[in-house]
C-alpha positions as CSV (number, residue, x, y, z in Angstrom):
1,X,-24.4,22.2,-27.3
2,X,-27.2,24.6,-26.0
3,X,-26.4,27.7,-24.9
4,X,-27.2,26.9,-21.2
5,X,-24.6,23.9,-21.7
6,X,-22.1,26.6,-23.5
7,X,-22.4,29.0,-20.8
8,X,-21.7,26.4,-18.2
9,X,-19.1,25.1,-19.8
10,X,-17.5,28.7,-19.8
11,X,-18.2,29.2,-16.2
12,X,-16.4,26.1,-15.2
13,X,-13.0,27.3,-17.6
14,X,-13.3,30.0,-15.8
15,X,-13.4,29.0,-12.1
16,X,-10.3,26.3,-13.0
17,X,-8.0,29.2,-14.4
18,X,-5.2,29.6,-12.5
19,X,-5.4,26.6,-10.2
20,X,-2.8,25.0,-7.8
21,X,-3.2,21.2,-7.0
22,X,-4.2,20.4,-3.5
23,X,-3.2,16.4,-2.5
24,X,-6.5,14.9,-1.9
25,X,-5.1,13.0,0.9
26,X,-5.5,16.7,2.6
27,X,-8.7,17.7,2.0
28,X,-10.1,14.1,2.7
29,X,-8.4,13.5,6.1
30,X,-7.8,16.9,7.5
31,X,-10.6,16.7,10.1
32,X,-9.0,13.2,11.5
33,X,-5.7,14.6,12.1
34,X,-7.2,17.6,14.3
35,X,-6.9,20.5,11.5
36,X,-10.0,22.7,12.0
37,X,-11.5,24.5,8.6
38,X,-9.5,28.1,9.1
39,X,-6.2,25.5,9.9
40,X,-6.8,23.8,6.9
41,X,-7.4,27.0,5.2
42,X,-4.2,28.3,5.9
43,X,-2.4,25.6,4.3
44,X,-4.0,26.0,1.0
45,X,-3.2,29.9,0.8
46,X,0.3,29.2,2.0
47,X,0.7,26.4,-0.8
48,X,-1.6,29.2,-3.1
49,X,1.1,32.1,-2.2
50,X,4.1,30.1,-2.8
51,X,3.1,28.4,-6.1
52,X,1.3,30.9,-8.0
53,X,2.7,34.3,-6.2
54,X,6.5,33.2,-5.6
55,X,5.9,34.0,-1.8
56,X,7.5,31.3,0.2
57,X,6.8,33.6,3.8
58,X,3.5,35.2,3.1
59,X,2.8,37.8,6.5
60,X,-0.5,37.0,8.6
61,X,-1.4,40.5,7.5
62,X,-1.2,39.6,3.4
63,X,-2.8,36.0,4.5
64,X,-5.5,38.2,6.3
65,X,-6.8,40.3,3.3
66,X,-7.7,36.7,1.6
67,X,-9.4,35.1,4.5
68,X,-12.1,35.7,7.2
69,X,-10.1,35.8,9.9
70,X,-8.0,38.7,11.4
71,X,-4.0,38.5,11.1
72,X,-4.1,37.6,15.3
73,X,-5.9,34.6,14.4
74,X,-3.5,33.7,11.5
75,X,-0.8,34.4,13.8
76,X,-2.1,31.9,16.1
77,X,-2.9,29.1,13.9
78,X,0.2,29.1,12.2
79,X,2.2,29.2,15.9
80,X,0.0,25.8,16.4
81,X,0.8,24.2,12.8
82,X,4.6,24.8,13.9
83,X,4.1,23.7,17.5
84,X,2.0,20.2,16.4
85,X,4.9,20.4,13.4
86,X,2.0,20.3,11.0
87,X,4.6,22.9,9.2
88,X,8.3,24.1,9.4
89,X,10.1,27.5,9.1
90,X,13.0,27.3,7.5
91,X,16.1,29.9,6.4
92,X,17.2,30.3,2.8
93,X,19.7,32.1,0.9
94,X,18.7,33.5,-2.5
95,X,21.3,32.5,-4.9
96,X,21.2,35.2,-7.0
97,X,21.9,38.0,-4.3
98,X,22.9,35.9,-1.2
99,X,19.9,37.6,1.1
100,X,18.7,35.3,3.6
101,X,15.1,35.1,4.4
102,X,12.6,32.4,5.7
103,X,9.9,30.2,4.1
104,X,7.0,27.9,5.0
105,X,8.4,24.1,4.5
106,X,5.2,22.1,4.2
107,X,6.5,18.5,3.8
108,X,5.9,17.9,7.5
109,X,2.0,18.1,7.0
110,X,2.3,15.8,3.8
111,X,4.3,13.3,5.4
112,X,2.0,13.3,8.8
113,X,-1.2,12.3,6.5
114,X,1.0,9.9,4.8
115,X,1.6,8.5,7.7
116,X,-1.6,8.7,9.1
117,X,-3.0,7.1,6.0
118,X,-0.6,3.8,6.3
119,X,-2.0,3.7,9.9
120,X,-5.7,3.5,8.9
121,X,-4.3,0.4,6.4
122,X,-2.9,-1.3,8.6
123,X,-5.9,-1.3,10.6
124,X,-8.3,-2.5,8.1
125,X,-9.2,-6.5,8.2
126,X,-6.4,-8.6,7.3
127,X,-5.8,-8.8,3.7
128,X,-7.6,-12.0,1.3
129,X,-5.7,-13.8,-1.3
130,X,-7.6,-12.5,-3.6
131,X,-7.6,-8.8,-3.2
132,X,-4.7,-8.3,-0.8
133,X,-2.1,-8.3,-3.7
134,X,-4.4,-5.2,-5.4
135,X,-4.6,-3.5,-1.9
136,X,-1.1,-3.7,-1.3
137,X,0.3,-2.4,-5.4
138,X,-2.1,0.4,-4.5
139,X,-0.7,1.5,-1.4
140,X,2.5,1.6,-2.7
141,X,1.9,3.4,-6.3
142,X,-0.1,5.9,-3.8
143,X,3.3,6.5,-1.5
144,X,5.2,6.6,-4.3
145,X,3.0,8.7,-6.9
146,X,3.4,7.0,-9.7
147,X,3.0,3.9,-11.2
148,X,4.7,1.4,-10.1
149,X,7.8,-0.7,-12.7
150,X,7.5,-4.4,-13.7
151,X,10.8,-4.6,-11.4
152,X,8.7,-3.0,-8.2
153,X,6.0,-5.4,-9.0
154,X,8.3,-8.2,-9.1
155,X,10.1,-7.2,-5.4
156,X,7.2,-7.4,-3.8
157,X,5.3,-10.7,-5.2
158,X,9.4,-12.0,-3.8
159,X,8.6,-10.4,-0.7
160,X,5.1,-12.4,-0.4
161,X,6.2,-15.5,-2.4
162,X,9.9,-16.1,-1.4
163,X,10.5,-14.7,1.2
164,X,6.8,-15.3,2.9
165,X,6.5,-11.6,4.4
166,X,3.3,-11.1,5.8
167,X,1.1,-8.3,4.4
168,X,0.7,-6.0,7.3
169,X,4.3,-6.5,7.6
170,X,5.5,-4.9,4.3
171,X,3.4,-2.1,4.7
172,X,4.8,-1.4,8.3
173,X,8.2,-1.5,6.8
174,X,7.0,1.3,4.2
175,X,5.4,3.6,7.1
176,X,9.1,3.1,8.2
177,X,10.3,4.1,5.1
178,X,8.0,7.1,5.0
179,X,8.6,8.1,8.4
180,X,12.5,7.9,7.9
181,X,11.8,10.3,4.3
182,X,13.3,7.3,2.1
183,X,10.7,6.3,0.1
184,X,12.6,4.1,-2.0
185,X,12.5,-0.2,-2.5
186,X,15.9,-0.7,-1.5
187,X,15.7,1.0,1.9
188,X,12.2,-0.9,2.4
189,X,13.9,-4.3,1.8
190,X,16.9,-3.7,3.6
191,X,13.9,-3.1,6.9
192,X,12.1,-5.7,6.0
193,X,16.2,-8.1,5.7
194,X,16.8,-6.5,9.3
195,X,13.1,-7.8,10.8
196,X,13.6,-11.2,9.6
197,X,17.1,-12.0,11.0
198,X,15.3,-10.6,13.8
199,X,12.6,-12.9,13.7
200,X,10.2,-9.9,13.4
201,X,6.9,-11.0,11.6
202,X,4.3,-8.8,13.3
203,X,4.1,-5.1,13.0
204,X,3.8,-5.0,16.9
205,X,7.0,-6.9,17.3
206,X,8.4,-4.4,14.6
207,X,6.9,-1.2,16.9
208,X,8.5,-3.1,19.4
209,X,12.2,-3.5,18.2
210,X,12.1,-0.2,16.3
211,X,11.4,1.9,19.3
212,X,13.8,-0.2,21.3
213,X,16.4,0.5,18.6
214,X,15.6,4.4,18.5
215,X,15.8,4.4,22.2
């Protein structure tokens, strides 16, 4: 290793001290859903504050001294994140000492791009023979952030093979599932059971009956 290489090397441990994660899903997407860069901005100090500083209710003044925008600005973004219910602000109790206080709750952002991002799948061209199968297991290990178990594998091959779901369908029944915050198979199947004694095979005909049934 040269000493250029060494020296680059040590720059780049450097910059990735002290990290958070940020779901790619966010940084790839955030311009789709509406977030502009100082939005999108906020989100990542809020996740920064919470994660590495303990601070679940950072103030626009402390979010101010680490951005280029003045704490009026913050103010106002973070009154539109709440409004579009990008994020939440909810009340908490400390254990320990019973004070109450407030924190940022940023699973509504998450599941909005997860949902978003079962939308633009569902919109692609209808899944081959070959490929759809792959598609479909990736979709899936992506909502679920994992890998998924022989036994998940083997529910949904029986969901194509036995019981003849379409494609599009399945997925329509997990944006349900992700919509509803029960990202698990069981819940999924039990939509899917529910469409099909409904005679349900297109995800307009699910829109249709799910809206009616919300209604």
């Amino acid at each position: 290793m040269t000493n250029a290489d060494a020296y680059h090397a040590g720059m780049l441990a450097g910059l990735t001290m002290n990290t958070i994660q940020i779901p790619s899903l966010l940084l790839e997407n955030y311009a789709r859903m509406e977030l502009n860069e100082v939005e999108m901005m906020l989100v990542i100090h809020l996740i920064y504050f919470s994660v590495h500083d303990g601070i679940g209710f950072p103030t626009p003044e402390q979010l101010a001294k680490r951005m280029s925008v003045t704490s009026s600005q913050i103010f106002a973004s973070i009154e539109r994140l709440v409004r579009d219910e990008f994020i939440q602000i909810e009340e908490i109790t400390e254990a320990e000492t019973g004070k109450q206080g407030e924190r940022y709750n940023l699973t509504p952002i998450l599941h909005k791009f997860n949902v978003h991002s079962l939308d633009n799948a569902l919109k692609k061209q209808p899944f081959t023979e070959t490929s759809g199968r792959k598609d479909l297991f990736s979709i899936f290990e992506r909502e679920f952030a994992r890998p998924l178990s022989s036994m998940e594998y083997e529910m949904i091959v029986n969901w194509l093979d036995q019981d003849r779901y379409p494609e599009p369908l399945i997925l329509t029944a997990l944006k349900e599932a992700v919509f509803a915050g029960k990202v698990h198979f069981r819940y999924i199947d039990r939509i899917l059971l529910e469409w099909n004694r409904n005679q349900i095979r297109t995800p307009e005909e699910a829109k249709t009956h799910t809206e009616r049934y919300r209604g």
